[in-house]
C-alpha angles and dihedrals in degrees: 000000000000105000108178111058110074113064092175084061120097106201112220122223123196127205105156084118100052107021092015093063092047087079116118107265102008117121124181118188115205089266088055100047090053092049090057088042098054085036089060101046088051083055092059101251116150107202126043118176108214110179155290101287106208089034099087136355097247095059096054090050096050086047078054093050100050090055080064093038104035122186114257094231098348117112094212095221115218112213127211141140145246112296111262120277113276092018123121103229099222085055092046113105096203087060083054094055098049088055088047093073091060101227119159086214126053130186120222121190119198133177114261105176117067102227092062082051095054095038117020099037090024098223150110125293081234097055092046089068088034086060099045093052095042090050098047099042089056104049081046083057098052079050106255125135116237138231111204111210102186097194129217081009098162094040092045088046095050085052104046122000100183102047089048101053085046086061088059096047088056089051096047082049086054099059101261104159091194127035110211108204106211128218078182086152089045093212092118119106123207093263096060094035087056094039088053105041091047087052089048088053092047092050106043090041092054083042094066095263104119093134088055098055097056090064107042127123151183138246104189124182126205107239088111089047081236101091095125103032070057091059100037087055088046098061088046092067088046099284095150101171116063109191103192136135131249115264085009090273110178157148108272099355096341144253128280117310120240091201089066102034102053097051089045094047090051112026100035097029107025099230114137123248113152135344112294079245103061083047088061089061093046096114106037082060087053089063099029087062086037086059104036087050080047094240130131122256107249109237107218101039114144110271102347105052120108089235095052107090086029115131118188111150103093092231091056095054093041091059093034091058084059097053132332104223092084102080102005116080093206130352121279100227090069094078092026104262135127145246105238118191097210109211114219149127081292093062127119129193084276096064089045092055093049099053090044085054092046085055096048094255127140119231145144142201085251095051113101092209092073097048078054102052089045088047090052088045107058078042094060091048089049098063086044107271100132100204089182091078096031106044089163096074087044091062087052094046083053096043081044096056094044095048092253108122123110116236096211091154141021119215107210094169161308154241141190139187122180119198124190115196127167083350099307112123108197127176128221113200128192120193125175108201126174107219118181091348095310121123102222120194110194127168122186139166127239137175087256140353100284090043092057095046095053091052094051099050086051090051097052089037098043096081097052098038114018101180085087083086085074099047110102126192100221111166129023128192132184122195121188097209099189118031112176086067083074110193095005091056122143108244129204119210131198132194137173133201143195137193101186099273109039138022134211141184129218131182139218126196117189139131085232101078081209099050095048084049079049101057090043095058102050082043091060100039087052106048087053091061090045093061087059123082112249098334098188098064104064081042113112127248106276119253 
């Protein structure tokens, strides 16, 4: 891999397997760290930090799997750092280690700022240098390419200048071919971040190093909340490697997010990254990792959030419809996103007729069943259902209204007891439910309340349409609306369903926490048998 010809080219370096996993919470098991890895080299990124082999087992044996299992165009970056004070390199286990997963880059980390030499290392300021040369030389000398990581770089630079750009000339001495200047305490803002890497330039250019600043980068982290705008300032000023994490994932509050950085450095500030192609996958890469790490998506991330490109004031997606630059600053589709009309108490006849047209209905401005269903819906929201987060139930409400929506089964009531012994608290519920003009009584258990019903309208449903048998609950909110009514309190439930190809929301609203369960449960039970054709006919006879 030939680094240093394009300088319209931003190298991406990824760490959401190393810093990334640092994050509070977040746990990746060796499977899960080669299914990131291979999904980042399918999104085009050309570094990808895997590890500090020697540090923990898990780490050596994902370096030996990938020898089993190799990236496509990745180069799979092994990190350590300088060898310890008063240690000869080639003697320093931790060194072997690092040339046993077989990696052709290695990442070396070194203190830049004095105060972690004297009191962290415990050495001298002489030694320190001594160490990042040494290091890097030797592991020059066994014929890998080195990443110089030059830790708490800003803060080490705003303490004492001199002493840190004297850490990058030993690493330069060493062999590094890129200088990776570390926000590693994230307390640095853009303005610092473009004042020092300018002076840098200046100095090691006029320093002879001409070769060395065409090839420096930056490692930010979020406690500042300005990671990436730090980044972003950093490859302004030549900056032309971004080390950062997908999602943003972290130790504290996190390092640079990728999601973010990849998209701006294109598409704002025309560097190259990666094919407009893999762009266009960016975010399903950014779920896919927040699933894999077992984390949920966050909704409203930059570019890749499912809010991100969501319109819901009526003015917005009026003007939207006409032409979406006004108020979309690209177009979704560029990092593989989607434009979402979000249906509320904000809405206006033009979200409506978006969302009809998204669900394959014909209506018009003129056409008095769309000022209804607008009118039924403020009215809904009113009383607390919140149809931006379950359009499901929308879709219902509108078939509803225009005398479209299936009747596949009938609720003619419910029944719930509810028994605590030795501490367990387990539900019996009872539903009676007509289906194809047969009055069905079923009764199941269920951990609690919500648990049984469901189990007993899927066993009254299951004969008639057993597809039910696919749909899985797999997320459920509850929301109190109005507090200061204390116990009689209306409450709002979620709940969201798959069946292993789509997924849908529906909503309940009661001040009974079990019948608005209740109403979101038929609703999506419902709703996934209205996405099947004709559902009742492969079903078998009742018995």
């Amino acid at each position: 891999m030939d680094t240093s010809k394009n300088s319209n080219r931003v190298w991406i370096y990824d760490t959401t397997l190393r810093d990334g996993a640092q994050r509070e919470g977040l746990s990746l098991s060796i499977e899960d760290k080669l299914r990131i890895a291979h999904r980042l080299d399918e999104l085009g990124v050309p570094f990808i930090e895997g590890g500090w082999p020697g540090a923990n087992p898990k780490d050596v044996q994902f370096f030996w799997r990938l020898q089993e299992e190799p990236m496509q165009q990745a180069e799979v970056v092994a990190f350590c750092s300088t060898r310890r004070p008063g240690k000869v390199a080639a003697e320093d286990q931790m060194l072997q280690a690092i040339l046993s997963a077989g990696t052709r880059w290695v990442t070396v980390f070194g203190k830049s700022w004095d105060m972690h030499v004297t009191e962290s290392l415990k050495t001298t300021l002489e030694e320190n240098l001594a160490m990042i040369r040494d290091t890097l030389e030797f592991l020059r000398s066994r014929g890998r390419r080195v990443i110089y990581d030059a830790e708490h770089w800003f803060d080490g630079y705003k303490r004492n200048p001199e002493y840190a750009l004297e850490t990058l000339k030993a690493a330069i001495a060493g062999g590094a071919e890129w200088l990776v200047f570390c926000d590693t305490n994230g307390g640095t803002l853009p303005h610092e971040i473009t004042r020092i890497v300018r002076e840098v330039v200046e100095s090691l250019t006029a320093a002879g190093f001409a070769q060395a600043v065409s090839q420096l980068g930056i490692h930010t982290h979020n406690d500042s909340e300005t990671a990436v705008a730090n980044a972003l300032a950093g490859v302004v000023e030549g900056v032309r490697m971004v080390q950062g994490t997908i999602n943003g994932y972290g130790e504290r509050c996190g390092n640079a997010n990728l999601c973010s950085l990849i998209p701006n450095l294109q598409v704002k500030l025309g560097f190259d990254c990666i094919t407009t192609a893999q762009l266009a996958s960016l975010t399903e890469a950014s779920r896919f990792v927040s699933e894999v790490a077992n984390l949920a998506p966050d909704d409203h991330a930059a570019y890749v959030g499912k809010s991100a490109f969501a319109h819901k004031g009526g003015i917005h997606v009026s003007a939207v419809e006409r032409n979406p630059l006004t108020y979309e600053h690209l177009q979704p589709e560029v990092v593989g996103n989607l434009r979402r009309i979000v249906i509320s108490d904000q809405s206006g006849l033009s979200n409506v007729l978006v969302k009809a047209r998204n669900f394959g209905i014909d209506l018009n401005q003129q056409d008095d069943r769309t000022r209804d269903i607008l009118t039924r819906l403020k009215e809904l929201e009113n009383q607390g259902y919140q149809f931006e987060a379950a359009e499901a139930s929308f879709e219902l409400l509108m078939r509803q209204a225009l005398g479209e929506r299936p009747q596949l089964f009938d609720l003619k009531g419910f029944h719930v007891h509810c028994h605590k012994d030795n501490g367990n608290t387990d539900a019996l519920a009872t539903i009676k439910v007509t289906v194809n003009g047969q009055d069905i009584l079923e009764a199941a258990e269920g951990n609690g309340p919500v648990s049984a019903l469901d189990a007993a309208l899927r066993k009254a449903l299951v004969n008639f349409y057993p597809q039910i048998a696919d749909f899985q609950l797999t997320d459920y909110k509850v929301r109190i609306i109005d507090g200061g009514s204390g116990t009689s309190a209306k409450t709002r439930v979620l709940v969201e369903w798959s069946n292993g190809q789509k997924r849908w929301t529906t909503v309940g609203v009661s001040t009974n926490i079990i019948e608005a369960s209740y109403q979101a449960v038929v609703e999506g039970l419902e709703y996934g048998l209205m996405l099947l054709k004709n559902p009742l006919k492969t079903a078998p006879a009742p018995v």
